[in-house]
C-alpha positions, 0 to 999 in steps of 0.5 A, a space after each residue: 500500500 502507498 501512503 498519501 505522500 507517495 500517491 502524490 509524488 506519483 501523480 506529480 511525476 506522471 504528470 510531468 511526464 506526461 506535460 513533457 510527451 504532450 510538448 514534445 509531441 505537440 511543440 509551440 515554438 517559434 516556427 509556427 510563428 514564423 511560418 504565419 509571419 511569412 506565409 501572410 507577407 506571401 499572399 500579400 506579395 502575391 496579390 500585388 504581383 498578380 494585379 500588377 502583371 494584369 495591369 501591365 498585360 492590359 497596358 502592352 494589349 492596350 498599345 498594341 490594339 490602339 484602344 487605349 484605356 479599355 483592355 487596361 481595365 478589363 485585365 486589371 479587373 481579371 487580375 483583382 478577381 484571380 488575385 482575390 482568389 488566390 487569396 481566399 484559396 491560400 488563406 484557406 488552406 492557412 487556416 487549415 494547418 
């Protein structure tokens, strides 16, 4: 039979033990921190760049038809839109992980 002070020592050393394996298994350390941080300034990045080649897409089919600003807003909204949906999917998949 275990005295009150052994079951004690007992549970506190199981539960340390089992604090440490939950750790280990399950870590909050920097990375995923990190990994946020950086996948956020990504689908910033990304949205930019997307809009930004729409735009000048837009701009290069404008100087070669001759219809000056229509193509330009017809590929800018074509960017926004795929941009919009590149960021909803990425961000989507973000939350998932």
């Amino acid at each position: 039979m275990l005295t009150p002070e052994e079951k004690a020592d007992y549970k506190k050393s199981f539960q340390e033990l089992k604090n440490t394996e939950m750790k280990m298994i399950n870590p909050t350390n920097e990375k995923k921190k990190k990994g946020t941080v950086t996948m956020t300034i990504h689908l910033g990045m990304e949205f930019g760049i997307t809009l930004f080649l729409f735009l000048w897409l837009g701009k290069k089919a404008d100087e070669y038809m001759g219809i000056s600003p229509w193509l330009f807003f017809l590929f800018g909204l074509m960017g926004f839109f795929t941009a919009l949906y590149r960021l909803i999917k990425s961000a989507g998949r973000l939350s998932r992980d």
